[in-house]
C-alpha positions, -999 to +999 in steps of 0.1 A: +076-001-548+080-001-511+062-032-504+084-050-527+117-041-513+102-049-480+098-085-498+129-083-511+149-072-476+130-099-461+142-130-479+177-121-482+185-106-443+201-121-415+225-140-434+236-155-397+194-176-398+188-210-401+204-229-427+179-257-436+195-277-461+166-302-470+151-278-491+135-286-522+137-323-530+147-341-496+117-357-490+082-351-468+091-345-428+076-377-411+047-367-381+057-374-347+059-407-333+028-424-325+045-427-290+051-389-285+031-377-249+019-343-259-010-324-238-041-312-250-039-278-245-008-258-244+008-253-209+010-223-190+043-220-198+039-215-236+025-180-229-009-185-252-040-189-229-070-191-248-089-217-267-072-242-286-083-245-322-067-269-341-030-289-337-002-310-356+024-332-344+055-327-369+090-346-367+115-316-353+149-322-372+167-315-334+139-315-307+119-346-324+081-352-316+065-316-319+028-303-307+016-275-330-010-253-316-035-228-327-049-204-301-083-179-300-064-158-274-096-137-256-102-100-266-080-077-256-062-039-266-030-051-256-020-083-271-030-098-306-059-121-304-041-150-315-014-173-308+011-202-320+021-222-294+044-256-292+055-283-273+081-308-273+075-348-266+092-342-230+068-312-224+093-283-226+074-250-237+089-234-267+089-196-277+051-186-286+045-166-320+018-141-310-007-129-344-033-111-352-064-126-363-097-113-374-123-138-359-152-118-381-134-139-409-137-174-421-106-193-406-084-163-400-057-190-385-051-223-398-025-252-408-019-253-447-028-284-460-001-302-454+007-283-424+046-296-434+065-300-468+094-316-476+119-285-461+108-294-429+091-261-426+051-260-408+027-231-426+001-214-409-021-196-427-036-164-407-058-131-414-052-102-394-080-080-416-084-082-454-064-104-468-043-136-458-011-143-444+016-173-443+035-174-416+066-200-418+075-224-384+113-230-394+131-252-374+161-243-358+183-257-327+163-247-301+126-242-315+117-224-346+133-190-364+120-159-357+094-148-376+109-107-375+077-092-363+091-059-342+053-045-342+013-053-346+017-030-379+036-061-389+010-085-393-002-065-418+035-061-438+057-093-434+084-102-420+112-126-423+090-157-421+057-138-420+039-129-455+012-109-457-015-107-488+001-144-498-011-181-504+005-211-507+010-230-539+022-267-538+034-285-528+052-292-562+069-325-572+098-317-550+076-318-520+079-277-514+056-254-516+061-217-525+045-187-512+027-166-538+028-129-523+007-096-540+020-066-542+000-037-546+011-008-564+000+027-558+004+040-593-016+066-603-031+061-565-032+029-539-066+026-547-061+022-587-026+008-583-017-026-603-015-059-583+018-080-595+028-113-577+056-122-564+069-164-562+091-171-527+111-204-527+131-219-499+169-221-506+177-239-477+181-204-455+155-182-472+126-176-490+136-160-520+119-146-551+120-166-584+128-145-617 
């Protein structure tokens, strides 16, 4: 099935990406400090005008105190209508995630609950139409891993860190969660195809599937 090699492609390219070695096991990422000086909207510089939804304040693992935020970008035919913006403790505007969202849902962009697990990784959950999406903040150097969007048609297929017609599940004992993600098959037609499930779990680099 296409959809699953496209799962499959994802979690194993770029072999170069992050290398996060406190999967599994190491532990829930402390919040920022209490002490952290955050603003309450993102600055100009974090390219996401709009409305400020919801934030969280995670522990970077090389920047430190992080602000999280959620924006309801206004309507327009040229950019998606929403946004994931952050800012470090000293104010320095990192790299904006841009997503679709279908504001005709219920909560078509959200934190998971916890917004962090114990890789260090923040999950937003988002709905571009249909079905949900978990997009994956992972740390790296100088901000967070690209999430391998190349197009709006995208949103709607995954990409590296970007899951589409997935959930959540955890987290387990070790602190992680994984990402369940349905596949729908298009045997005898897409419309009377199966639905299997795929599990995704971090390996330090990767979200891989689980046999």
């Amino acid at each position: 099935m296409p959809a699953l090699a496209a799962v499959l492609v994802a979690g194993c390219s770029d072999a170069d990406g992050p290398d996060r070695s406190g999967s599994a096991g190491s532990g829930p990422t402390a919040s920022a400090r209490p002490d952290a000086s955050f603003p309450p909207s993102p600055p100009p510089a974090a390219g996401c005008a709009g409305k400020p939804l919801d934030h969280r304040d995670i522990q970077h693992p090389d920047l430190g105190p992080v602000r999280v935020f959620l924006v309801q970008r206004p309507v327009s035919v040229s950019r998606p209508t929403g946004c994931v913006a952050a800012v470090t403790g000293s104010g320095r505007a990192l790299d904006p995630v841009e997503v679709d969202a279908d504001w005709n849902m219920e909560d078509p962009l959200r934190f998971a609950a916890p917004a962090t697990d114990s890789t260090g990784n923040t999950f937003v959950i988002y709905n571009p139409g249909r079905y949900d999406g978990v997009l994956v903040l992972v740390p790296t150097a100088d901000g967070f891993a690209d999430i391998g969007w190349r197009s709006a048609g995208d949103h709607y297929s995954g990409g590296r860190f970007a899951y589409y017609y997935a959930r959540t599940a955890g987290p387990g004992k070790d602190g992680a969660y994984a990402i369940v993600q349905s596949i729908k098959g298009c045997d005898p037609s897409c419309a009377e195809g199966a639905t299997a499930k795929v599990i995704l779990r971090w390996d330090g680099r990767d979200y891989l599937p689980t046999r």
